[in-house]
matplotlib code that plots the C-alpha trace (Angstrom):
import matplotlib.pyplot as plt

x = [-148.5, -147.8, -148.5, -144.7, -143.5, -139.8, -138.3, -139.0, -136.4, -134.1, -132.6, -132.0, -130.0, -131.0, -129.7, -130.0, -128.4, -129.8, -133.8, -132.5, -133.2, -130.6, -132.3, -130.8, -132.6, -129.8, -131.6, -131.0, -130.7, -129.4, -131.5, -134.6, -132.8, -134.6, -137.7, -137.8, -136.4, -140.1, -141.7, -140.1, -139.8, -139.2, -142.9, -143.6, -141.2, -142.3, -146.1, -145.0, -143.4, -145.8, -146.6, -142.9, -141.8, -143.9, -140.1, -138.9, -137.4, -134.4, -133.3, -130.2, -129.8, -126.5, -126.8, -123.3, -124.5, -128.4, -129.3, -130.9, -130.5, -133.4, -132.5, -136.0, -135.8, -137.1, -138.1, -137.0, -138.0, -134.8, -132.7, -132.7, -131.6, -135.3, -137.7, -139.7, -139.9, -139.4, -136.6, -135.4, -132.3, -134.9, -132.8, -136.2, -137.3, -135.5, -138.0, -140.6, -139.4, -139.1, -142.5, -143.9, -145.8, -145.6, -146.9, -143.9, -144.3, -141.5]
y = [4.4, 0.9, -2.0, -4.5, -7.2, -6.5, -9.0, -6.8, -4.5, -6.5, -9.7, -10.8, -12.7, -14.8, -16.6, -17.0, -16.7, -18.4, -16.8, -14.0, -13.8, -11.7, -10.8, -8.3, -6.8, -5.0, -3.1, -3.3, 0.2, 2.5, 5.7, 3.5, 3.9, 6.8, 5.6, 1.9, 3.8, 5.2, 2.2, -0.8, -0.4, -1.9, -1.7, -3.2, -5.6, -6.5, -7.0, -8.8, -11.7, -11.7, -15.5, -16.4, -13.5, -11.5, -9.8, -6.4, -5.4, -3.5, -2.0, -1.1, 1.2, 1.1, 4.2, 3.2, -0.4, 0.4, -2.0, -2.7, -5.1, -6.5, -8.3, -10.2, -11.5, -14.0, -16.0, -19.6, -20.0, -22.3, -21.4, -23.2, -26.6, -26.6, -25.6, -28.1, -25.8, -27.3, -24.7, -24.6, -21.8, -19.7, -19.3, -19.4, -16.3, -13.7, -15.4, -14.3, -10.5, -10.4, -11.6, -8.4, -6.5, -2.2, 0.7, 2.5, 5.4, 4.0]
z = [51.6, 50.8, 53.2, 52.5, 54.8, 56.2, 53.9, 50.8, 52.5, 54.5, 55.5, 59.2, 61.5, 65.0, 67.7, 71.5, 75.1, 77.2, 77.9, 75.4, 71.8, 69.4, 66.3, 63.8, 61.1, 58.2, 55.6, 51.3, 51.3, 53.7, 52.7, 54.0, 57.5, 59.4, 58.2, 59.3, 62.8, 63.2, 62.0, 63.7, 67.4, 70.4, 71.2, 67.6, 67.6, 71.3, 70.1, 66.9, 69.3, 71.9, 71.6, 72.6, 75.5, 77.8, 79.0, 77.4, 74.1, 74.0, 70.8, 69.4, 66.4, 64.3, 61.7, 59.9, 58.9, 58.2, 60.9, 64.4, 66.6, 69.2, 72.6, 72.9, 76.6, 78.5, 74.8, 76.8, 80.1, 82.0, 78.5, 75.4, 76.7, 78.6, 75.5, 74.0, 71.0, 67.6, 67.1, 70.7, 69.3, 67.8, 64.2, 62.7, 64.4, 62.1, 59.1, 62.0, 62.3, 58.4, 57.5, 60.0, 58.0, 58.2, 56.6, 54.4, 51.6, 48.9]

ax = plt.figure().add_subplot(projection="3d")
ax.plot(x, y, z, "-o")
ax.set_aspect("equal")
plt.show()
């Protein structure tokens, strides 16, 4: 088993409703689909942002387009407009997700 960061596999997308973060994670290859569904959960993706949310992680899986997509909520407390963050709209956080790190036999 090799040890890869998500962005050898995929490429993602970000943004934000109010306390919610949206980030979606589509995959180079499709066959790698039911594989990355064991490895990146809700739970993982949950612990990987634990810094910025202490609310749940819902996940969404979409088979046909070799994606997911994570609701990450309560990431700004008061919404955006009230962070003091550097990147108050959290586009930066998809870089985040990508740069987690799983086990994967390629």
């Amino acid at each position: 088993m090799d040890r890869i960061q998500l962005k050898d596999i995929a490429h993602a997308r970000s943004g934000d409703k109010g306390q919610k973060t949206n980030i979606s994670l589509i995959l180079y290859e499709e066959d790698l689909y039911e594989k990355i569904k064991e490895k990146v959960t809700a739970y993982k993706i949950k612990s990987h942002f634990s810094h910025i949310t202490k609310g749940s992680v819902e996940r969404y899986e979409l088979p046909q387009l070799g994606a997911f997509n994570f609701v990450i909520n309560q990431t700004r407390p008061l919404g955006v407009a009230a962070s003091l963050d550097f990147d108050a709209h959290g586009k930066s956080l998809s870089w985040h997700l990508l740069e987690m790190e799983i086990e994967l036999e390629i």
